[in-house]
ZATIZA-204480 format. One line per field, with one value per residue (C-alpha): residue number from 1; residue in three letters; chain; x, y negated, z. Coordinates in steps of 0.001 Angstrom, whole numbers, plus 500000, padded with zeros to 6 digits. Each point is the difference from the previous one (the first is absolute). Example, Ala and Ser with C-alpha at 12.3 -4.5 7.8 and 13.67 -1.06 7.14 Angstrom:
% residues 2
resi: (1:2) .
resn: (ALA:SER) .
chain: (A:A) .
xx: (512300:501370) .
yy: (504500:496560) .
zz: (507800:499340) .
END
This chain:
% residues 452
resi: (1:2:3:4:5:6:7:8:9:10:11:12:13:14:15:16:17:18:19:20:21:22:23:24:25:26:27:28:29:30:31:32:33:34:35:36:37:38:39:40:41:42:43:44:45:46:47:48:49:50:51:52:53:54:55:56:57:58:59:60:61:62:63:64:65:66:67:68:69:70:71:72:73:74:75:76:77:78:79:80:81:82:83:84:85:86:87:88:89:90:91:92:93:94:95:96:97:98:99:100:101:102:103:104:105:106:107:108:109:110:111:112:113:114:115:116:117:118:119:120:121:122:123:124:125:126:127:128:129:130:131:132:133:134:135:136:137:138:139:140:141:142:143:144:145:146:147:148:149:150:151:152:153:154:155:156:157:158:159:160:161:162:163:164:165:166:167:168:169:170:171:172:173:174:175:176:177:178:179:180:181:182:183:184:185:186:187:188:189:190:191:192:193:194:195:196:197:198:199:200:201:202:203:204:205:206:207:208:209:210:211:212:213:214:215:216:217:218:219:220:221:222:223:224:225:226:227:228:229:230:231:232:233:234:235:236:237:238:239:240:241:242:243:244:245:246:247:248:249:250:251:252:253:254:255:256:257:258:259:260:261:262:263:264:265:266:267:268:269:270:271:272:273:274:275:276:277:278:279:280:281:282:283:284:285:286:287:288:289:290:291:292:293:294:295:296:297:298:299:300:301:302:303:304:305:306:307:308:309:310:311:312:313:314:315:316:317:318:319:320:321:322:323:324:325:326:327:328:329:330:331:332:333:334:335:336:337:338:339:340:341:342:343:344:345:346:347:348:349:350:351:352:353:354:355:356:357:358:359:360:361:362:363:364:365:366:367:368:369:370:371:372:373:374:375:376:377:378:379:380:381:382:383:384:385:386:387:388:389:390:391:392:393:394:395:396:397:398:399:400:401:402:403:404:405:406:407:408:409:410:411:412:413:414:415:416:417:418:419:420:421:422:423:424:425:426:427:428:429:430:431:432:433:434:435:436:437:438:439:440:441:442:443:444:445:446:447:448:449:450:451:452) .
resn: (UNK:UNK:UNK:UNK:UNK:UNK:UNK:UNK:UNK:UNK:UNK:UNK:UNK:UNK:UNK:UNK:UNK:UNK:UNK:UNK:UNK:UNK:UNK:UNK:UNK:UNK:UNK:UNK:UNK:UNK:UNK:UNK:UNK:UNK:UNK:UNK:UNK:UNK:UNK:UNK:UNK:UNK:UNK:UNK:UNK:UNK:UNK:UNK:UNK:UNK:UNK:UNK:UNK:UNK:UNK:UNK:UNK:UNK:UNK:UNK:UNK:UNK:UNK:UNK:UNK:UNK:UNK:UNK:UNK:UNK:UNK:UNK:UNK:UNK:UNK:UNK:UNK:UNK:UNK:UNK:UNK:UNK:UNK:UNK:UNK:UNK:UNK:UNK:UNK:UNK:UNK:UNK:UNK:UNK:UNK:UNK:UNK:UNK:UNK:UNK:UNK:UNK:UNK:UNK:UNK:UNK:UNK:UNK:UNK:UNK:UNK:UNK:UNK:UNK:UNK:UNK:UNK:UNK:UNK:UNK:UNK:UNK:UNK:UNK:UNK:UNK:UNK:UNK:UNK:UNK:UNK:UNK:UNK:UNK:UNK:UNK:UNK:UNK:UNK:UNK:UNK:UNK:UNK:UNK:UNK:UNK:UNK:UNK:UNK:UNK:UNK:UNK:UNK:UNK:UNK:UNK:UNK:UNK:UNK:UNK:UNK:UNK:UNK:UNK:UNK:UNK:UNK:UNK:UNK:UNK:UNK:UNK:UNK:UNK:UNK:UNK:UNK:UNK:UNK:UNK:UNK:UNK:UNK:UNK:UNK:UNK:UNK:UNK:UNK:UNK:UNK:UNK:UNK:UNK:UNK:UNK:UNK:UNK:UNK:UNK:UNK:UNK:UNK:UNK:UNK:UNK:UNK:UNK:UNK:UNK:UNK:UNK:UNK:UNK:UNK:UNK:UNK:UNK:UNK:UNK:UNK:UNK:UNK:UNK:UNK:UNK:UNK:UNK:UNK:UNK:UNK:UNK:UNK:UNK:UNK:UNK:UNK:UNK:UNK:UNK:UNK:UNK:UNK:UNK:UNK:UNK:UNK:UNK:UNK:UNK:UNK:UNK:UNK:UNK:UNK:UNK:UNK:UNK:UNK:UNK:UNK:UNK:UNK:UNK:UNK:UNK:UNK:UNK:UNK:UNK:UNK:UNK:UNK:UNK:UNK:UNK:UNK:UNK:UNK:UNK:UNK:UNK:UNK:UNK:UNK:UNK:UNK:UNK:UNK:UNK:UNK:UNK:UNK:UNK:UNK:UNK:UNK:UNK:UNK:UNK:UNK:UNK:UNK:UNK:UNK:UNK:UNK:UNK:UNK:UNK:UNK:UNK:UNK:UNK:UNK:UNK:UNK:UNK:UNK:UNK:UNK:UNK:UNK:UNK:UNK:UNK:UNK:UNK:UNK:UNK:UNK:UNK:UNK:UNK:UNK:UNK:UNK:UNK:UNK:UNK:UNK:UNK:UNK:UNK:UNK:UNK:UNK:UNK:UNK:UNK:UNK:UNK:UNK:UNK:UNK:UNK:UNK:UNK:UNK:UNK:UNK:UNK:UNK:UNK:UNK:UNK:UNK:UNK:UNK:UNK:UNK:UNK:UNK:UNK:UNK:UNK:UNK:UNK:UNK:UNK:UNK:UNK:UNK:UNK:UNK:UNK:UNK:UNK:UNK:UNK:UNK:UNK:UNK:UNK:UNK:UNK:UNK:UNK:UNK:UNK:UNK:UNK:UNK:UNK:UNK:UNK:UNK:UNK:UNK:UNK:UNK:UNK:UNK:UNK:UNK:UNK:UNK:UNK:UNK:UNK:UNK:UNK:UNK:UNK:UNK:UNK:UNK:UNK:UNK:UNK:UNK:UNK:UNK:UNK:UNK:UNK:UNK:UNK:UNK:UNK:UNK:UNK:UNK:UNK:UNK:UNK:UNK:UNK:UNK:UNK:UNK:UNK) .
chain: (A:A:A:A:A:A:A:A:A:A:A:A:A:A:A:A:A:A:A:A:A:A:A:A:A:A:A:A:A:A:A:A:A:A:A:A:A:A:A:A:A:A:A:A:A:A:A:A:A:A:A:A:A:A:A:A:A:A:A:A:A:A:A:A:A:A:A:A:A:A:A:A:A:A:A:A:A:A:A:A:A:A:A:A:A:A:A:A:A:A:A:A:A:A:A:A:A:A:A:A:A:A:A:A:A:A:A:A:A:A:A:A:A:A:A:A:A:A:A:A:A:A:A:A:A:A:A:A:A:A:A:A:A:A:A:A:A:A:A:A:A:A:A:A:A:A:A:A:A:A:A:A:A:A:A:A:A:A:A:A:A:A:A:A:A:A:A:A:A:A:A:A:A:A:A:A:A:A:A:A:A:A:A:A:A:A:A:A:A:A:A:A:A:A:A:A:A:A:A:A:A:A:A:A:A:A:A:A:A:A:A:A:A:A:A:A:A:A:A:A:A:A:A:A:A:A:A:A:A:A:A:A:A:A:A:A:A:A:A:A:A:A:A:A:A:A:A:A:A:A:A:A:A:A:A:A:A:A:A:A:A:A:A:A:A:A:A:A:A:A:A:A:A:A:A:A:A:A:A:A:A:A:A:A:A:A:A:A:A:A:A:A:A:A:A:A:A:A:A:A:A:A:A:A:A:A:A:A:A:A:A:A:A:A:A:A:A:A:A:A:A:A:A:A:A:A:A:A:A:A:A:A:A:A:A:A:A:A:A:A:A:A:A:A:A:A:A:A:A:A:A:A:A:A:A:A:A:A:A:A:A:A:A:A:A:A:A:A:A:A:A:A:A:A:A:A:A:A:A:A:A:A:A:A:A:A:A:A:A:A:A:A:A:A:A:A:A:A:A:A:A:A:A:A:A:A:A:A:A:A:A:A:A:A:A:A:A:A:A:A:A:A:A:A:A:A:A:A:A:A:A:A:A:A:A:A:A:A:A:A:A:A:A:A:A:A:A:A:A:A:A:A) .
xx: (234088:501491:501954:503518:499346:499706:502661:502430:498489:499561:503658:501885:497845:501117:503574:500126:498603:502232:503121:498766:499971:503386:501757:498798:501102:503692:499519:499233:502539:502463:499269:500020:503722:501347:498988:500971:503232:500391:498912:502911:501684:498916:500127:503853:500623:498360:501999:503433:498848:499431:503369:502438:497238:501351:503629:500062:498163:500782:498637:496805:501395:502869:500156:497025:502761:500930:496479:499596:501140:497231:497034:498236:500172:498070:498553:499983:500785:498228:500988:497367:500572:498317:497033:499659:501960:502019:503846:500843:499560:502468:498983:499963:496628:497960:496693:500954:500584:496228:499320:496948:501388:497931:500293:503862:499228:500293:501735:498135:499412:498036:499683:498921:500000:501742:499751:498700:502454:500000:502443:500253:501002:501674:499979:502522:500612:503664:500744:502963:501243:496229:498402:498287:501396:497902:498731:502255:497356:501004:498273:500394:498165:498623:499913:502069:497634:496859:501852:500555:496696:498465:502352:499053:496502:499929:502165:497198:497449:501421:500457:496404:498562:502171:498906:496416:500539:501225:497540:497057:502004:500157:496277:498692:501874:498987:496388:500437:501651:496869:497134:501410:498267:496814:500055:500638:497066:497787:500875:499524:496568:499112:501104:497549:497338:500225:500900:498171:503096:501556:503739:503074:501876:504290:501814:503517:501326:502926:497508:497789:498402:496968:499262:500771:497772:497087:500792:500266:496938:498106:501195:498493:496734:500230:500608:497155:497383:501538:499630:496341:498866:501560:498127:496709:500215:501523:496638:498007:501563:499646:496249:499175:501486:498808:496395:499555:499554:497509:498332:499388:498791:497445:498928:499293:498582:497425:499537:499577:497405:498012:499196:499739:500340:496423:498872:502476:500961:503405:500922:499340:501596:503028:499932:499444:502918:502386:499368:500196:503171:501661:498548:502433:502830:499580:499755:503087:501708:499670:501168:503099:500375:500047:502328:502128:499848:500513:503031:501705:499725:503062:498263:500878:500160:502244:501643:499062:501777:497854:500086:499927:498712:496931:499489:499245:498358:497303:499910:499556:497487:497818:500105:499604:496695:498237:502299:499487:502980:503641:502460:503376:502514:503603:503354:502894:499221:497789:500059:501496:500134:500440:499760:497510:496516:497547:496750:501813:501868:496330:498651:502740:499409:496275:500629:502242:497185:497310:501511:501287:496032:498953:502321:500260:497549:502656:501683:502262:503377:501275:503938:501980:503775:502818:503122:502692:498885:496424:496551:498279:496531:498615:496636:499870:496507:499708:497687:500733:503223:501168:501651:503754:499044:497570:501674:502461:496057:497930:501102:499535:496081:497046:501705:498415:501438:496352:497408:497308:501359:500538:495907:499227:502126:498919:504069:500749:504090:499953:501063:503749:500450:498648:502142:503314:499386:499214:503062:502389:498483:501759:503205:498928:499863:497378:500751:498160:500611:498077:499184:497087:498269:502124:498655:501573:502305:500385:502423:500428:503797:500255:503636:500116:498532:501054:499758:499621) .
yy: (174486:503121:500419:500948:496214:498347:501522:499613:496480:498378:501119:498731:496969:499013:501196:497686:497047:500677:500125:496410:498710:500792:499195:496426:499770:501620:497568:497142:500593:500130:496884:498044:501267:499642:496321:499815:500862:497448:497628:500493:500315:496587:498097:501412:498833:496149:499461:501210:497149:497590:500351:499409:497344:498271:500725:499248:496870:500987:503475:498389:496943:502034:503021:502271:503117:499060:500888:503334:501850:498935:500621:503526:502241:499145:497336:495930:497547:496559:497093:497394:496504:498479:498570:503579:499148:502296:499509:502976:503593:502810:502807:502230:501530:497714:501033:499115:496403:499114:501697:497198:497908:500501:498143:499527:498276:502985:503432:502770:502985:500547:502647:499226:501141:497853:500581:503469:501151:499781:498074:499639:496240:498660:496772:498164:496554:498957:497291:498353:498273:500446:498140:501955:499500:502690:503139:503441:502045:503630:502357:503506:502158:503254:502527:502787:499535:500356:502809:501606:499607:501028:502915:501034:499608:502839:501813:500223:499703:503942:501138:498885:502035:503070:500357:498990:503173:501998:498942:501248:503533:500137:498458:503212:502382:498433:500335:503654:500731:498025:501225:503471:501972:497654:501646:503497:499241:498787:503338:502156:498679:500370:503022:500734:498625:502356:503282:499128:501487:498040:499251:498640:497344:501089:497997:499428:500184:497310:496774:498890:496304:498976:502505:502918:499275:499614:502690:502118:498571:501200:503810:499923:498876:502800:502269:498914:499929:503697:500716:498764:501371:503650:499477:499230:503177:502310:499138:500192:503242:501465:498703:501105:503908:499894:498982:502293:503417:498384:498196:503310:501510:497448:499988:503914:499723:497069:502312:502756:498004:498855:503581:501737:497858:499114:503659:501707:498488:502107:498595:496468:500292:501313:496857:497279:501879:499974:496625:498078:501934:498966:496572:499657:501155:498075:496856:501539:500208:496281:498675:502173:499159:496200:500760:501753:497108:497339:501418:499890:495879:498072:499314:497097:501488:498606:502728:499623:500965:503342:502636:503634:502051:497961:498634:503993:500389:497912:501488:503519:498999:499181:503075:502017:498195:500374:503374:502190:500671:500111:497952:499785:497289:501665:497466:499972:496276:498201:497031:499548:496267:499755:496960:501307:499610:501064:500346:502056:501786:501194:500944:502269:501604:500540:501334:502399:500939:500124:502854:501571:499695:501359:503453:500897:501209:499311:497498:497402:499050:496258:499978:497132:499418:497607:501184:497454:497921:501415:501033:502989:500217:503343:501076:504012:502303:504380:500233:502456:498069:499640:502680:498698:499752:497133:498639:497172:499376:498816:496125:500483:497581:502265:503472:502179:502967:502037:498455:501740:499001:496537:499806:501590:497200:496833:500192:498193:500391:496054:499995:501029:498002:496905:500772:500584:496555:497833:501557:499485:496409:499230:502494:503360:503288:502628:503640:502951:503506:502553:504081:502557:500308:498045:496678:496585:497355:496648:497810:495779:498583:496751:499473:496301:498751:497246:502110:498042) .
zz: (469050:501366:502827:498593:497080:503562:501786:496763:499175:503422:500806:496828:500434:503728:498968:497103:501624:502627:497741:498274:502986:501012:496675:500712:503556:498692:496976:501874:502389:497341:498578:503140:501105:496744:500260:503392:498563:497303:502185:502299:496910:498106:503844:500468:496274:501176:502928:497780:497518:503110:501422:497012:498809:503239:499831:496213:498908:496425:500127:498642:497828:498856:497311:499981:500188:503610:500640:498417:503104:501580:497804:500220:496749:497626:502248:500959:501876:500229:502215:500699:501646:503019:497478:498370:497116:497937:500524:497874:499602:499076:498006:497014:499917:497561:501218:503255:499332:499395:503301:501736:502787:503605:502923:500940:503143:502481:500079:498806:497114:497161:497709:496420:496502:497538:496046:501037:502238:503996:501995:503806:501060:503143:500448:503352:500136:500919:502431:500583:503392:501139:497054:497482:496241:497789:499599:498310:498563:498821:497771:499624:497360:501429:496519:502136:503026:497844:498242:503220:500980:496902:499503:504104:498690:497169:502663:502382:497136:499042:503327:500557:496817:501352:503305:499165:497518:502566:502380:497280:499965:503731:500239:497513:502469:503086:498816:498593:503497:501728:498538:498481:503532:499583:496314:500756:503131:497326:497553:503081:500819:496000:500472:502770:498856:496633:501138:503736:501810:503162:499077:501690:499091:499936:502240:500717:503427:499707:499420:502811:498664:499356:497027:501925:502429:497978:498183:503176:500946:496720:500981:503190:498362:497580:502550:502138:496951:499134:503676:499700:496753:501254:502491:498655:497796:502809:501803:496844:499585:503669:500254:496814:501072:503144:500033:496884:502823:502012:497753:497587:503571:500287:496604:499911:503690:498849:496821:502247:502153:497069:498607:503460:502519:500818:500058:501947:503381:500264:496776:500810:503791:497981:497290:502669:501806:497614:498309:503225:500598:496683:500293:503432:498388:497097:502520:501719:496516:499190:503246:499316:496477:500676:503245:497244:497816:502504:500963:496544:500938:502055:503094:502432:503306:502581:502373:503528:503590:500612:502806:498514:502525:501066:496033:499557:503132:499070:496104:501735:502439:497180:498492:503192:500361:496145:499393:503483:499846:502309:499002:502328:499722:500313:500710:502375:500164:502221:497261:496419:498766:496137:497316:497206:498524:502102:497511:497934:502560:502122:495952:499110:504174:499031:496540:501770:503031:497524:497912:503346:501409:495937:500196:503309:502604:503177:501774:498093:501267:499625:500742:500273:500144:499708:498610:499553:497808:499404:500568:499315:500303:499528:499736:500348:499513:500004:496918:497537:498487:496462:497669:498871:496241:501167:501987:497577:498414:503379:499526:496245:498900:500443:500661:502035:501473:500157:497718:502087:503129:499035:499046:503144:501855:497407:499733:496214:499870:500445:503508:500559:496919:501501:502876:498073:498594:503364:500794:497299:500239:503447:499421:501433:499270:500136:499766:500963:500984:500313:500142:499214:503595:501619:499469:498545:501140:498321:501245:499027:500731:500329:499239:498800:503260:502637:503124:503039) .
END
């Protein structure tokens, strides 16, 4: 059974059985005050008929019209003696005269059905200076009460029908209004898994339940698989253009190797050369390219109480040791406390010293300020610089500003990418200026800190 047949059918169901049982509480109800009610009626009628039975002894003897006040429409009245006998009854109603005779010794109702019709009988005995003489028994037929009843019956009979119809309308809407986003979720994944392309489902701003949650929650997955499978192929793609240079080098080199390799030694020196030097930058290449790729990926890094000016301290000490190299720390400050994520933070700094160490033969500057509410951190070198129309390119995947430079260096155009991203990933900014002969500066702002 489908969803919308058991939304539809479950809630008619429960609605209907709760409407039964509330027509017979309101129809039960109804039947026990309206005999409540003719009770009082019948018992007020009794104790009439006591009174002028003992104020006028020929009420009873006497003509039956000086009784016909007393009896109810189209009812009776019996009066029994002491031994249960029949002293005489007063009515017009044939069918009420054969009505059966039950126990007349104590006061009391009883509701019966003579010759097919129903009749509610009160029955008070009537005592007179403390002695009990007989019982007045008076009968009532209840047609307009079972009318009433039946008539309130068919009343809530239709009402019933109605609102159980209404309630299968309202059911069909409430189940097209239910499952209509789990439909169009289950046409949009159809819809992927056809044409293979990672789709949204629309949602509308003004609900917030249950629905638009898990439809919300479906997005983000599509976004992340997008996010994944983009990423799969950027890296297919990058490896797959990358490793093509040295791997052509290596192939001709080993080619070169096999024809001439073993008879001239220049030759082979030159091969051996050449190969081992592609073979690091290939190794260089893939540590990059999975860098690359690993920063496409949400990390969970928690930001950290840091101090700047030693944090870089210790980066540049590290290259002044492997790189030969001087490397000054510049800042007004004796210390700079900020809230960020420190791995990221020291990989961007030696992305930035690498290429510094790469294309300049000098000293490298490290500057760092606080200025309102931010830090700079600039890392500053005197290579040759960068011509203007490269310049909007250099964070750009893989571009390279000298493509025999960058093979002289092992540079790959992967790193200032990388950087841009670790830095857009805890809300910095990386920009970079630079001039022919003059050298490069690239500055990181950390505008969205906590500064301590």
């Amino acid at each position: 059974m489908k969803i919308r047949t058991k939304i539809q059918s479950y809630s008619s169901l429960f609605l209907s059985v709760m409407l039964i049982l509330l027509s017979i509480i309101v129809l039960i109800a109804f039947l026990w005050i309206s005999l409540e009610r003719e009770r009082d009626l019948l018992e007020d009628q009794a104790s009439l008929i006591e009174e002028n039975i003992l104020t006028k002894k020929d009420l009873i003897s006497g003509d039956s019209d000086l009784m016909e006040p007393y009896i109810p429409d189209d009812g009776m009245v019996r009066i029994f003696d002491t031994d249960g006998r029949l002293v005489k009854s007063f009515t017009d109603e044939e069918e009420l005269k054969g009505l059966a005779v039950k126990s007349i010794n104590e006061k009391g109702y009883d509701f019966a059905k003579a010759d097919g019709e129903y009749v509610l009988t009160y029955r008070y005995p009537y005592p007179d200076e403390g002695k009990k003489l007989g019982m007045i028994e008076v009968t009532q037929p209840q047609d307009t009460l079972l009318d009433n009843l039946s008539t309130l019956a068919l009343v809530l009979g239709g009402a019933s029908l109605f609102v159980i119809l209404l309630s299968i309308l309202a059911g069909k809407w409430l189940a097209n209004l239910i499952l209509k986003p789990i439909s169009v979720m289950s046409g949009t994944m159809k819809d992927i898994e056809k044409s293979g392309e990672f789709k949204r489902i629309p949602l509308s701003d003004q609900s917030k339940d249950e629905l638009q949650v898990m439809g919300a929650a479906f997005n983000r997955m599509m976004e992340r698989l997008e996010r994944n499978y983009n990423q799969q192929q950027q890296f297919l793609s990058d490896a797959s253009h990358e490793l093509k240079t040295p791997i052509t080098v290596i192939e001709s080199y080993s080619s070169l190797l096999k024809r001439w390799g073993m008879k001239d030694q220049a030759i082979q020196e030159e091969a051996v050369e050449a190969i081992h030097h592609e073979a690091v930058r290939m190794k260089k290449l893939t540590e990059h390219l999975l860098q690359s790729a690993s920063q496409t990926e949400p990390s969970e890094d928690v930001e950290g109480k840091i101090e700047l000016i030693s944090f870089c301290e210790g980066i540049a000490q590290t290259f002044r040791r492997t790189g030969n190299r001087e490397i000054t720390i510049e800042s007004e400050f004796k210390e700079i406390y900020a809230m960020t994520i420190s791995s990221k933070l020291e990989q961007v700094i030696v992305i930035l010293l690498d290429n510094a160490m790469k294309y300049s033969e000098s000293s490298i500057q490290i500057m760092i300020k606080r200025q309102d509410n931010e830090i700079v951190i600039g890392v500053k070198d005197h290579g040759g610089g960068i011509s203007p129309e490269h310049l909007p390119h250099v964070f750009d995947r893989f571009y390279r500003v000298d493509s025999s430079r960058a093979r002289k260096t092992g540079g790959n155009g992967l790193g200032l990418s990388i950087a841009r991203t670790l830095v857009e990933s805890f809300d910095g900014k990386l920009e970079i200026q630079s001039e022919v002969g003059e050298g490069t500066l690239v500055t990181l702002t950390l505008s969205h800190q906590i500064l301590i």
